[in-house]
Each structure stands twice: as structure tokens, then as C-alpha cells.
PLY file of the C-alpha trace (Angstrom):
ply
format ascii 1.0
element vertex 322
property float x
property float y
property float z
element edge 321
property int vertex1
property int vertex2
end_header
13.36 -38.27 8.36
13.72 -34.35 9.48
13.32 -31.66 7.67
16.81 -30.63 8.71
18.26 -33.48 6.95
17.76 -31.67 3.47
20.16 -28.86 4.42
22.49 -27.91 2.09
26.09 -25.94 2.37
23.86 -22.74 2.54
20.33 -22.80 3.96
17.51 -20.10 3.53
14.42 -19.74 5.90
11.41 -18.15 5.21
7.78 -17.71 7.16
5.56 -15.82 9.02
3.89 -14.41 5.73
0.23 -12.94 6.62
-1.94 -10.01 5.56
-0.56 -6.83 7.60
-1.71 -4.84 9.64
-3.95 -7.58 10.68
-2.78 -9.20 13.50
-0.71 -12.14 13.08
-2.40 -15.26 12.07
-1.94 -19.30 13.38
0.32 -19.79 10.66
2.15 -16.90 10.61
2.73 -17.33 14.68
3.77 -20.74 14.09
6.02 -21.00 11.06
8.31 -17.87 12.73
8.34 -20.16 15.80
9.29 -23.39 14.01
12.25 -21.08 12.05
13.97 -19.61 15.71
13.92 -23.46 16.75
15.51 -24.68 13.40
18.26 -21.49 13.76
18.78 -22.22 17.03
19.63 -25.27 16.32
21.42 -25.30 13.85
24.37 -23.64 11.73
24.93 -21.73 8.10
21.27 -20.84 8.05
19.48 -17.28 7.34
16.31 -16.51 8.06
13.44 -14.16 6.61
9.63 -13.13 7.46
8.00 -12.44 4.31
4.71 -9.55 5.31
2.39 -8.58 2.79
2.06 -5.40 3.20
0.29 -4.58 -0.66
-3.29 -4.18 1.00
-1.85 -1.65 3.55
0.08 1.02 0.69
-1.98 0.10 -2.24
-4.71 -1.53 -3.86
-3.50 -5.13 -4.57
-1.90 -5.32 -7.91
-1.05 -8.98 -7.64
-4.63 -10.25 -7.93
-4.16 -13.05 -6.08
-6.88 -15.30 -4.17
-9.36 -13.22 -1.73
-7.73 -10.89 0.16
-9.15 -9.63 3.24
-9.93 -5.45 3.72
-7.72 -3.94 5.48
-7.32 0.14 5.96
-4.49 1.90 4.31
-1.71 3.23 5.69
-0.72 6.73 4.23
3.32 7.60 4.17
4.27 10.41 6.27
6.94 13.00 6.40
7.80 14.58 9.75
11.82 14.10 10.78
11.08 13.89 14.59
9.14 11.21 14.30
11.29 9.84 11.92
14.60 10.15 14.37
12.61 9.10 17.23
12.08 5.95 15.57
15.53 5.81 14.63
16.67 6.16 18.28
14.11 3.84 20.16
13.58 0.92 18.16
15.86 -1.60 19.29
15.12 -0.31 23.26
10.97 -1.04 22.17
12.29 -4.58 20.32
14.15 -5.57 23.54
11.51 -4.58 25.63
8.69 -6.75 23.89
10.77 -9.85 23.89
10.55 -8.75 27.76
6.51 -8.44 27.76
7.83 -5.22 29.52
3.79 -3.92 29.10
4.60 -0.32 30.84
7.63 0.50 28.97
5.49 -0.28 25.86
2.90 2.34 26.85
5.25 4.69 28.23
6.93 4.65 24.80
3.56 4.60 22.48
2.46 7.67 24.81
5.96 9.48 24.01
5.07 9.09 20.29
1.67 9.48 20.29
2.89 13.31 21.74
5.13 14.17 18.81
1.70 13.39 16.12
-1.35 14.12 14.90
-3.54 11.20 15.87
-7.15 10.37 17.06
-5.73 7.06 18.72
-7.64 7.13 22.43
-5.37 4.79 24.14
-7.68 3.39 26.64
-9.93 1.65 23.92
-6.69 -0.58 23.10
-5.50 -3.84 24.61
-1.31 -4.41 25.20
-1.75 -6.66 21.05
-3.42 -3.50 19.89
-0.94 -1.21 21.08
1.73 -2.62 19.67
0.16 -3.01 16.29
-1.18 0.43 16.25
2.88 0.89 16.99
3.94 -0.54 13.91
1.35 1.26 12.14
2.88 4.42 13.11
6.48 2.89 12.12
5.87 1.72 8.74
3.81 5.36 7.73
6.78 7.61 9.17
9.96 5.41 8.71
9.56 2.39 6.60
12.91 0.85 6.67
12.69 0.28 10.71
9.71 -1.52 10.21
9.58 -4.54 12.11
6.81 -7.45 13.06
6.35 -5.80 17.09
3.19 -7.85 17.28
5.13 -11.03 16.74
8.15 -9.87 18.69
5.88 -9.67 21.76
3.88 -13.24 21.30
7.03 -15.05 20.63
9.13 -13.28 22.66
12.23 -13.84 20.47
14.41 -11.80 18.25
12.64 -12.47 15.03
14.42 -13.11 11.23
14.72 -10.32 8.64
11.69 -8.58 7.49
11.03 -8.36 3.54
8.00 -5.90 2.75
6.19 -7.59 -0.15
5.09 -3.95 -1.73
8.65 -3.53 -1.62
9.71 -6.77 -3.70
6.11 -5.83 -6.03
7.65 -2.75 -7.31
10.95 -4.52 -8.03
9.02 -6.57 -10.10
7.80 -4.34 -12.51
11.54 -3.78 -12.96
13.33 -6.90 -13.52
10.00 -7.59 -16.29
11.17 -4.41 -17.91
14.85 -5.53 -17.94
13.82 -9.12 -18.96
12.11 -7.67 -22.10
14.95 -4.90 -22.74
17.32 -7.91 -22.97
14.73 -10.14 -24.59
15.42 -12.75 -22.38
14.45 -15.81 -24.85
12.11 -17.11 -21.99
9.72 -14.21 -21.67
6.66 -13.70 -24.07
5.19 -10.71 -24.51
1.76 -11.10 -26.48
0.13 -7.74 -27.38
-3.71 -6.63 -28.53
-4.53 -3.66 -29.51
-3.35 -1.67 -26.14
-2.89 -4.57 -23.81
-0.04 -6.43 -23.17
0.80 -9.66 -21.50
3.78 -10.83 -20.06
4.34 -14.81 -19.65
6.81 -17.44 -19.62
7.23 -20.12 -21.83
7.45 -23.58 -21.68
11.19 -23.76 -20.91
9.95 -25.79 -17.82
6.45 -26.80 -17.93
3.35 -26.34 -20.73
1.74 -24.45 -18.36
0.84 -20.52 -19.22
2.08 -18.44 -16.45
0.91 -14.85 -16.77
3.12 -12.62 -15.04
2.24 -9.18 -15.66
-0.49 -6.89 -17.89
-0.10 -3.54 -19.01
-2.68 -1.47 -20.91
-0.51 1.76 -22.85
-1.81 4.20 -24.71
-0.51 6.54 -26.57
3.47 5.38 -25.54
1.82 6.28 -21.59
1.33 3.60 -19.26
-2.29 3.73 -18.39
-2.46 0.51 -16.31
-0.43 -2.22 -14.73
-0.23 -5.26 -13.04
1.88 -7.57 -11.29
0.99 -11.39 -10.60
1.89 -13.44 -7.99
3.89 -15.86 -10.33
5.79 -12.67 -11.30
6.37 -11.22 -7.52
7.55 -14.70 -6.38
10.31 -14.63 -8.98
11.96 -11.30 -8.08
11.69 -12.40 -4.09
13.33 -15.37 -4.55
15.78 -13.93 -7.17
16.37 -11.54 -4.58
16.81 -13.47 -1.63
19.24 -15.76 -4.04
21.22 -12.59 -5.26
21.87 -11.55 -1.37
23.33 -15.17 -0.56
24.69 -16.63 -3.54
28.24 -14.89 -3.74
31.66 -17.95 -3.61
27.80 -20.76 -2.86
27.97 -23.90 -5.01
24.53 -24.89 -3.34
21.59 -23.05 -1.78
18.34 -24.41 -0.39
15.44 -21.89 0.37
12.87 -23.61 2.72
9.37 -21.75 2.68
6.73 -22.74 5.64
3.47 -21.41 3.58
-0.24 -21.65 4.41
-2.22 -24.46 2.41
-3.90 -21.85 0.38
-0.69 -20.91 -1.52
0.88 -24.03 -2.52
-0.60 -23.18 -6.58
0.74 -20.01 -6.41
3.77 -20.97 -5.13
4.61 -23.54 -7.56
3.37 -20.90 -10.35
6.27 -18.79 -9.05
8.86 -21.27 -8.51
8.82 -22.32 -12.35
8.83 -18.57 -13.35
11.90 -17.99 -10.82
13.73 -21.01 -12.15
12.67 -20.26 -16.17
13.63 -16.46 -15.92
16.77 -16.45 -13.56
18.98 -19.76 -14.18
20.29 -18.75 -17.62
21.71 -15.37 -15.91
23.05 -17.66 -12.73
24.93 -20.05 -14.81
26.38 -16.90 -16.24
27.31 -15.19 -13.17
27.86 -17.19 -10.41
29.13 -20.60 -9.63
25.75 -21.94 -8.15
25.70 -25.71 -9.26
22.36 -26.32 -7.95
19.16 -24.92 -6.31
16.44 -26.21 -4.20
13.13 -24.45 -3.31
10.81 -26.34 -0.39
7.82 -25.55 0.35
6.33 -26.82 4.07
3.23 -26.87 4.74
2.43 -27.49 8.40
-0.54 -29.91 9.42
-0.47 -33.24 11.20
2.96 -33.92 9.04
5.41 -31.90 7.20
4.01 -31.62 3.89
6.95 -30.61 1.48
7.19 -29.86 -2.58
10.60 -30.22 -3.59
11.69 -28.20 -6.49
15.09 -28.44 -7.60
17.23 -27.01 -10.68
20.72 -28.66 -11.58
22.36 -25.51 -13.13
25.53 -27.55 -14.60
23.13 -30.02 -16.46
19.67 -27.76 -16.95
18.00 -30.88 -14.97
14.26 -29.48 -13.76
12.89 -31.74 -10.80
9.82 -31.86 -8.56
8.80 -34.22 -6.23
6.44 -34.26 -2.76
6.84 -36.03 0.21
5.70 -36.38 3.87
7.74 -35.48 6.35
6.95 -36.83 10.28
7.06 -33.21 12.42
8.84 -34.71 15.84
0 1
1 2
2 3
3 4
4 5
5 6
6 7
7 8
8 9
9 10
10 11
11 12
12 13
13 14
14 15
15 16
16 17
17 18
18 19
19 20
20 21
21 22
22 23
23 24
24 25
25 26
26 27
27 28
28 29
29 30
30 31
31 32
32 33
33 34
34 35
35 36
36 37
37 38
38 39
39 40
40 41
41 42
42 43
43 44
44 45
45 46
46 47
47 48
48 49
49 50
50 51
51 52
52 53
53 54
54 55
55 56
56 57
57 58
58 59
59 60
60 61
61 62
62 63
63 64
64 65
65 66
66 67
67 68
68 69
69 70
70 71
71 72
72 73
73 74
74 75
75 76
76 77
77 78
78 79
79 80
80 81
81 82
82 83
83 84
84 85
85 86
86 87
87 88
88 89
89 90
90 91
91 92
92 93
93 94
94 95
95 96
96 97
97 98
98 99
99 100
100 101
101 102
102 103
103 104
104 105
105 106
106 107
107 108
108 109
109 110
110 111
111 112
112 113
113 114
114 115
115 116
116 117
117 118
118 119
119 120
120 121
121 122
122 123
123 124
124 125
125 126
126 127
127 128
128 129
129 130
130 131
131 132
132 133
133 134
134 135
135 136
136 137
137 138
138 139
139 140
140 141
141 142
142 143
143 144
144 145
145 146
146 147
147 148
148 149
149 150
150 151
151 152
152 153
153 154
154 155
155 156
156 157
157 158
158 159
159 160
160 161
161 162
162 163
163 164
164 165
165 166
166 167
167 168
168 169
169 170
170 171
171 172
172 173
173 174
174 175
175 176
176 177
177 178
178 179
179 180
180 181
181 182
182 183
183 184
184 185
185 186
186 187
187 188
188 189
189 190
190 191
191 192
192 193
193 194
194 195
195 196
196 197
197 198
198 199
199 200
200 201
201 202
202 203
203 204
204 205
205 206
206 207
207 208
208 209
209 210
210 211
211 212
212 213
213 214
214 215
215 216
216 217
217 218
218 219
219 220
220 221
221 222
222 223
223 224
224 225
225 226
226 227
227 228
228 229
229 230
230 231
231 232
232 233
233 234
234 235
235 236
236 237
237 238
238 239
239 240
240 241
241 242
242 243
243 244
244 245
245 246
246 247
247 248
248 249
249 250
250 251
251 252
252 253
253 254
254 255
255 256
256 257
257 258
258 259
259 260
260 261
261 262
262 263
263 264
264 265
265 266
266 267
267 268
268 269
269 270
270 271
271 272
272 273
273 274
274 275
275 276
276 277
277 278
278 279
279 280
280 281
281 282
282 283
283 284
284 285
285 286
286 287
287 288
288 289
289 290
290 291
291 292
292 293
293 294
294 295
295 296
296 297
297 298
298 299
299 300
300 301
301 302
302 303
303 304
304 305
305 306
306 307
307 308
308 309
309 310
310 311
311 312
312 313
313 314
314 315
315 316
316 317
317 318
318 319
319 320
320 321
């Protein structure tokens, strides 16, 4: 068996997640590469790169597992720099899926020329060039960020890029809008100034904390978002973008080994705060989340949620990678 033999009528990629702006990692290389074969491949499928970028614009909120130190990255306003971006990125994508080296340095010197930087050129390889690039990107335009490390080692057009920072302050959010509409699934426990936001049992007996919050005083003093909690809103987003006239979606997720808790944590939460407002909505009949982990098989969880009969399943299996 394949793993293209679960597709469904719609089909949802995702990989390539790693700690940014470190370089890209074995996984992160390898899942993207496994998703441009599968797309190429094959019809009716999206794909996405998931970055976490939390470490890079923040302290991490999410709490979750060790997390490596990586320098901060500082948003900038200056409009030049901003339209230059504007105008050259597509040229400086094309031009890495070329390993065109010069034009690269030709272009990082142009930019270089229009900031205030200490960056002494000659001290970099081509890899740390083109990261410093992005670095540059994400701090004066955000939205035309893009994985240029990866573009150049794979040397393909690469899937859609979702900012995790981005998806962590939709988070705080949809809890907000969850508790405003006292979705019957949420439980808010409080003492004295701290509050907790979890799931209940709806699908497991498992706690799930999703979010604290420490207020004072009616002011927000504190907050933060788990990685149960910032797994639901990217998947609830990723859903809400491809779910319009679908009867059936599958999202397949290629994750490192060291996430498969966190990713079932966030699965459940997904499935026990979202499917009562699909069934509403939308004419989804039924959902499948897969998560792939890649070693000498295919190892695959298989969560899926029949919306027309509230039918909860999970299952594992190993799946032969040729």
C-alpha cells in the first residue's frame, strides 16, 4: 500500500516545518521534497510549508518541547525596501531554483545598499546569503516571505508558506470567540487571577490545556497559547480555505518524530472545538488528519471524524515508502 492510496476527493499537504531562521533541517528538506513528488504526481491536491517562526518575533508562547535559541528578528518600516521586495521577489525565487549564485549576490548587494546593516558579505557562504536574505524579507515585508533557503537546495517551486506566529495570534482569537459563544466544549477553570482554557472530554478523557491567562484588575497581564491550542486554529484554518461545495477532505502532515504527542493533542482539540460549527456550515461529511512520520517506513496516525454520524476514529499503521 501507498500513501497515495488514502486520497480523498480533496487532498491537503503539509511539511517542511522547522525552527526559522535556522537553516533548514533533514526533515524539513525532505518532507518538502516528498510533497513536490506527491503534487507532481498527482491531481486535486494543495500543498503547504508550515515555518515556525515564534522564536524569531517573540518569545515562545506555545511552551512546547525545547526549543533551540535563535536571534530575533525586529519588524521594520522603510517603503523602499518594502517595494523593492515587492518588485524582485519572484526574479530572486526563479533565480534560486536556477542556483543562479551571481544573480543572488548581485541582488543581496542591491539591498544590502538601500539599509542599515553590519552584514560583511565576504564572511557568508551562497546558504548564508540567502538566509540572511530572508531575514531581511520577513523584518521589512512579511507577507513576501518565502523559504529562499529551501528554494535553492531543492531547486523547485515550493508549496504555500503559513507563518506559525501568524496562526499563534489567531489563536488567541478563535479561544476568545469560543468562550464569547460558550462553545459547550471549552472549559474555562479560574483561580484567583489565573485562568485556564481546556477541552473536555467530548473525544477523549484526556485534559488538554489550551491556553492560560493571568488578569488583573479586568487587564490582561499575561498570556499563553499551547500547542494543542495553535494546532486547532491551523488546521481550522487550512480547513476553512478548502472546504467550500467539499464533502471530504484529507490533510496529510509529514512531521518530525518529536511531535507526534503534540500533534495528536491538537488533532482532538481541532476535531472537539470545530466539528459542531462544520456540521453547521458546510456540507463536509467527513475529515481525515494523517500524520507521516518518515523513517525506514511510512509511519502514519490516522485520525478521522464522520461529521454525519459524530463517529471519532484513530488508528496507526505502517506504510512501505517505495
Amino acid at each position: 500500500m501507498k500513501i497515495t492510496e488514502y486520497l480523498s476527493e480533496k487532498n491537503i499537504f503539509i511539511g517542511g516545518h522547522y525552527q526559522w531562521p535556522s537553516l533548514p533541517d533533514t526533515h524539513a528538506i525532505e518532507s518538502t521534497q516528498k510533497i513536490i513528488e506527491i503534487v507532481n504526481n498527482n491531481s486535486n491536491i494543495i500543498s503547504y510549508l508550515f515555518i515556525d517562526d515564534i522564536g524569531a518575533s517573540a518569545m515562545c508562547l506555545s511552551k512546547c518541547g525545547v526549543r533551540k535559541k535563535i536571534e530575533s528578528i525586529k519588524s521594520r518600516k522603510n517603503d523602499i525596501v518594502k517595494y523593492w521586495i515587492d518588485q524582485n521577489i519572484k526574479n530572486i525565487e526563479q533565480n534560486l531554483i536556477a542556483n543562479n549564485d551571481n544573480y543572488i549576490i548581485e541582488k543581496f548587494n542591491e539591498v544590502l545598499a538601500l539599509i542599515e546593516t553590519s552584514i560583511i558579505l565576504e564572511k557568508f557562504n551562497i546558504l548564508e546569503i540567502i538566509l540572511n536574505f530572508e531575514k531581511i524579507i520577513y523584518a521589512y515585508n512579511r507577507s513576501k516571505s518565502r523559504p529562499l533557503v529551501l528554494n535553492y537546495i531543492l531547486r523547485n517551486k515550493l508549496p504555500q508558506m503559513i507563518l506559525e506566529k501568524r496562526v499563534n495570534n489567531s489563536t488567541s482569537k478563535q479561544l476568545h470567540r469560543h468562550k464569547k459563544c460558550k462553545n459547550k466544549n471549552l472549559i474555562i477553570y479560574q483561580k484567583n487571577d489565573k485562568y485556564k482554557y481546556l477541552i473536555s472530554d467530548y473525544i477523549t478523557d484526556e485534559d488538554i490545556l489550551l491556553r492560560e491567562e493571568i488578569i488583573q484588575n479586568g487587564k490582561m497581564i499575561k498570556a499563553s497559547n499551547r500547542c494543542p491550542a495553535l494546532l486547532s486554529t491551523f488546521f481550522n484554518k487550512i480547513i476553512k480555505d478548502n472546504i467550500i461545495r467539499e464533502k471530504s477532505l484529507l490533510i496529510f502532515y509529514f512531521i518530525p518524530e518529536e511531535d507526534r504527542l503534540r500533534l495528536k493533542q491538537g488533532i482532538i482539540s481541532f476535531m472537539t472545538l470545530y466539528m459542531p460549527e462544520y456540521k453547521i456550515k458546510y456540507e463536509i461529511k467527513d475529515i481525515t488528519i494523517i500524520t507521516c512520520i518518515i523513517q525506514d517506513t511510512y509511519l502514519l496516525d490516522i485520525y478521522k471524524y464522520n461529521l454525519v454520524n459524530d463517529i471519532y476514529s484513530h488508528s496507526k499503521k505502517r506504510v512501505p515508502i517505495s
